[in-house]
N, C-alpha and C positions, 0 to 999 in steps of 0.2 A: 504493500500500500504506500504511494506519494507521503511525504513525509508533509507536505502543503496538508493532504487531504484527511490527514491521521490528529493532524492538528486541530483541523476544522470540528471533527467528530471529535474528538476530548472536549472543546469548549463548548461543543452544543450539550453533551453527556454533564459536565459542570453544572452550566446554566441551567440546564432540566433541574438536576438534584438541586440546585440553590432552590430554583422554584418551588418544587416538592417542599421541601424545609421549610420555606417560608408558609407556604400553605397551613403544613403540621403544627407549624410552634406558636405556640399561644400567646399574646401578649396582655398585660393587665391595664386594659385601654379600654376607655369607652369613647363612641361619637357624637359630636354635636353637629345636625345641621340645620335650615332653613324649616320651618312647619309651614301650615296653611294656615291665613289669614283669616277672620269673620269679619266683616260689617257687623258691630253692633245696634246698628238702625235698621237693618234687613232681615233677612231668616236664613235659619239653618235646619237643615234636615227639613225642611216642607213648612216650618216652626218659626213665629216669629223672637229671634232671642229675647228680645225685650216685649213684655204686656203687662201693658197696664191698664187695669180698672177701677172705675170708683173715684177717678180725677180725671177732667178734662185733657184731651190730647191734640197736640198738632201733629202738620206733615212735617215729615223731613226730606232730606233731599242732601246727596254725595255721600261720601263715608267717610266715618270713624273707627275703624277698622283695628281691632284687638288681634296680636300674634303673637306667633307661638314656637317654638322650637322641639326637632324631633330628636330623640336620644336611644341609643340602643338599649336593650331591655338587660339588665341585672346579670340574667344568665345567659348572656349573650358571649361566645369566646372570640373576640379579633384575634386573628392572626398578623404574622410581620406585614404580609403582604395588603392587605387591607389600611394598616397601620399607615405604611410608608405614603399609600395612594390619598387617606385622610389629610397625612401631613401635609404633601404636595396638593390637593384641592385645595382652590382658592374661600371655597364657600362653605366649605368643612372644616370644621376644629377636632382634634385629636385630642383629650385630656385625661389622667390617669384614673382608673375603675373607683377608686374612693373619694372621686370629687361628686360624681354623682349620687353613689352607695354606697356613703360613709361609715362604720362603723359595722360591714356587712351585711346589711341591709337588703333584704330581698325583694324583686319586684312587687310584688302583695304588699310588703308594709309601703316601699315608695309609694304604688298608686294609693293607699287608701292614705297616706300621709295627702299626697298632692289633691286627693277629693276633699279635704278637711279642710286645708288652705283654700280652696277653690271656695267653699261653700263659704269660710267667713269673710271671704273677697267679696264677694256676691253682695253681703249682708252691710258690709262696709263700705262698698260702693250707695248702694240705697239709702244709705244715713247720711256721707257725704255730699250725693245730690239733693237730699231734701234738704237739708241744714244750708247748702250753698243759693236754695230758692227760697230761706227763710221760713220753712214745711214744718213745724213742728215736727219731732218724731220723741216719743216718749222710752225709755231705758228703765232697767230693773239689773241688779244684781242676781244670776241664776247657778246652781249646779248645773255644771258642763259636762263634768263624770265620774263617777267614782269608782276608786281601783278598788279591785280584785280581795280580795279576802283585808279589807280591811277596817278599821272600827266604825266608820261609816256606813258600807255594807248592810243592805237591807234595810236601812234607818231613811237614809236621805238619798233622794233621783234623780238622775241629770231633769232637767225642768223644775226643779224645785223653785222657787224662791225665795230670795236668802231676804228677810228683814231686818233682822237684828241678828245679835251673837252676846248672848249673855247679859240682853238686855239692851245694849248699844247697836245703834242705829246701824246698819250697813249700806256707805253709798257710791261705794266702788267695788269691783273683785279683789280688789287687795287688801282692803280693809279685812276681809276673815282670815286673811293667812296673822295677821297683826294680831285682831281679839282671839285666835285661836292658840297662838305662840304666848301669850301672857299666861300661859297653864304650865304645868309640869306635865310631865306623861303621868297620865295613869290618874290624871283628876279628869272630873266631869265640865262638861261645857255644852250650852242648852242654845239650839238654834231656832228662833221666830221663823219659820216657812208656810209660806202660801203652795200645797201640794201642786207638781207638774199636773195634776187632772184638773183642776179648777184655773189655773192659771189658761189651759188652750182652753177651757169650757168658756172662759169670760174673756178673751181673748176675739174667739171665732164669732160671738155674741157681739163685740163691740162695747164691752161694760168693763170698766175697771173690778180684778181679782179681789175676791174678799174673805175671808172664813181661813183668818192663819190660826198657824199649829205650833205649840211647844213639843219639843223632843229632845233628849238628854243623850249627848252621847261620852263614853269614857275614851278619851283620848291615847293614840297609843304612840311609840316612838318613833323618830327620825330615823334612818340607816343611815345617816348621817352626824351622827350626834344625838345629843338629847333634848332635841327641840321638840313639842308636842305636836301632835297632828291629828286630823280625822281619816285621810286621804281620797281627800272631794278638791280637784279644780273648777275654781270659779271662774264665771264666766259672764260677760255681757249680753242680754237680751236686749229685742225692743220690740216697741209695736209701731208699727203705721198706719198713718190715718189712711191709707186705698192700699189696694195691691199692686206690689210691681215684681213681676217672678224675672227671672232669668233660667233661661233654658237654651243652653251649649252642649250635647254629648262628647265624649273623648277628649276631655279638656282638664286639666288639674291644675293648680298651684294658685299664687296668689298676684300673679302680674298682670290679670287684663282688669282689677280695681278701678285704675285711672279712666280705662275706655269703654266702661260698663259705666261710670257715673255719670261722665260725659253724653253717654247717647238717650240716659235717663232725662237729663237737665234738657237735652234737646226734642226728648219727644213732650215734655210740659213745659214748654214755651213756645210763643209764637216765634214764625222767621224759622229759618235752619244757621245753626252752628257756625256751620264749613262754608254757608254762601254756594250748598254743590261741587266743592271740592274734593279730592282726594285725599284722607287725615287716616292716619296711622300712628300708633303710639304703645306703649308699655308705663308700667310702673304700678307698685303697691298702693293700696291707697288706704289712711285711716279714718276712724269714726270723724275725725275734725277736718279731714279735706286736705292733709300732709300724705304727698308721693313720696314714695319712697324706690328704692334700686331695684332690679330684677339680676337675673343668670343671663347669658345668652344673650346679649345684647346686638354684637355683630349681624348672628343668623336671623335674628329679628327684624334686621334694618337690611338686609339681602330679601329676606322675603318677603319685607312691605313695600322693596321698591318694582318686585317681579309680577307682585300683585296691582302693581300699580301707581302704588301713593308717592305723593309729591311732600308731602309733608311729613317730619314724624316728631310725635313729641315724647321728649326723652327724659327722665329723670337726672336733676341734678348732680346725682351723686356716679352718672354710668355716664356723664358728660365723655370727660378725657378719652376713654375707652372707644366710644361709639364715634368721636371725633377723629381716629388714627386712621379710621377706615372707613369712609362714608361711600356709598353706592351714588355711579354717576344719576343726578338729575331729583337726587334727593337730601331737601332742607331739613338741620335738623333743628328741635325747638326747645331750649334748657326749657324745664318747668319743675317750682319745686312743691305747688298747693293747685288743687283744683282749680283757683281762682286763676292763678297764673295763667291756663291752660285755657280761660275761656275769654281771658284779656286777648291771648294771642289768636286765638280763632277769632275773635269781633275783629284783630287786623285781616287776620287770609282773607274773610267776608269780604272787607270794605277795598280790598287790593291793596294794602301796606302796609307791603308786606319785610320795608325796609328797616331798619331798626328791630326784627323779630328779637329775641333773647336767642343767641346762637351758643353753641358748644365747644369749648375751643381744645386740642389736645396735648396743650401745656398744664 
């Protein structure tokens, strides 16, 4: 055999086995890339995401547009070869298996983790657009859940509601870890609750909860120390004066806040938002109308620009980040309060669109 041709076949015979190898050998990587976008003024799955009844509504008109990022799943195994193609895609991030399932973390707990943040995004978002339309929305202190074989157990239910705590008023969820830590383990501490059945009973009725209950319970120990406990996290309820559900499937975490409260405030006011623009955005959002940062900000802003949007409005704190890489033909818009958010959309509307709040990546 030509020794040119002996050559030829060893490097092909190499390159094979490298390939094979790479195939084989597992690397502890997960991937990030670009997800699908919603219109939160439009519908999804046949559904309109937003409905609301029980308070007047206008039209809207362009979008505001919540997005998302896709991640491989938990038990998912990249190999090198996968890896390498990750790292060289422009539109794909490569990042190590415990940045997304930390602490080994299976996909089961991820998703019902990310349906948990999903749902009090939802909840958060609704209280931010009424409270930024001046909407009353009334709050209570509630059981959110109680752990597993512990002194609380059978006594008090997620839905409960907490009034007092040994007498003293409760008017935050923090206040019970407070009046409940002034015990020692193994003393009693007596909680004022309005049972979770009378609370939805007077709830779905439209009448404020009444007919509270004393219940004693013995407090047991930290694993922590010796600080006393029930083992109930509390939690923030509210009511609203109309309905406004949210309905997205295959969707978790807590970043489309911002573009959920946004498309709320726009379907109960006259005029549209956007002026019919393209608007795309991210960012957490709390009971008082403070954005807060999301993951994934890159793939976000690739795939709100593929879907189309002109605009995006980015959280303060994912400014620098999202400003090293910005997709041709898309503006980005610091925002760090709902209010900000709806300052800079009355500019998109009115075309001035010069002076926006920009992101810069120093």
């Amino acid at each position: 055999m030509p020794r040119r041709t002996a050559t030829m076949l060893a490097s092909t015979l190499v390159l094979i086995a490298l390939l094979c190898a790479g195939v084989l050998i597992k690397v502890p990587y997960s991937e990030m890339s670009p997800g699908p976008t919603v219109n939160t003024l439009g519908d999804a799955g046949g559904e309109p995401v937003l409905r609301i009844s029980g308070h007047k509504t206008y039209a809207t008109s362009g979008n505001l547009n919540m997005t998302t990022v896709r991640v491989t799943g938990a038990d998912y195994n990249m190999n090198i070869v996968e890896a390498v193609y990750g790292w060289l895609a422009h539109d794909n991030i490569v990042v190590p298996h415990d940045t997304l399932y930390p602490d080994g973390k299976t996909e089961e707990q991820s998703t019902q983790e990310n349906a948990e943040e999903f749902s009090q995004s939802q909840e958060s978002a609704k209280v931010a657009a009424l409270k930024e339309l001046g909407i009353p929305v009334s709050s209570r202190t509630i059981v959110s859940s109680v752990l597993k074989d512990s002194p609380a157990e059978g006594t008090l239910h997620a839905g409960d509601v907490i009034k007092a705590v040994d007498g003293s008023p409760v008017k935050a969820p923090e206040d019970v870890a407070k009046l409940v830590t002034k015990h020692k383990p193994g003393q009693d501490v007596v909680f004022t609750i309005i049972p979770a059945k009378e609370a939805k009973a007077a709830e779905k009725a439209g009448r404020k909860p009444e007919g509270t209950e004393k219940t004693t319970i013995t407090t047991g120990k930290s694993d922590k120390g010796d600080r006393a406990i029930v083992g109930i996290q509390a939690g923030t309820d509210h009511t609203f004066p109309f309905s406004v559900d949210i309905k997205l499937a295959d969707v978790g975490g807590p970043s489309a806040g911002l573009m959920f409260s946004l498309g709320i405030v726009d379907k109960l006011t006259p005029g549209s938002l956007t002026g019919g623009k393209f608007v795309a955005g991210t960012g957490t959002i709390d009971d008082a109308g403070k954005v807060g940062p999301i993951g994934g900000i890159q793939m976000k802003l690739v795939g709100a620009r593929q879907a189309g949007a002109r605009y995006f409005l980015t959280p303060d704190d994912n400014c620098a980040t999202a400003a090293s890489d910005v997709p041709d033909g898309l503006t980005l818009i610091r925002v760090k309060t709902i209010d900000d958010a709806k300052k800079s959309l009355d500019r998109i509307r009115a075309g001035k669109t010069t002076g926006l709040p920009s992101c810069s990546a120093s």
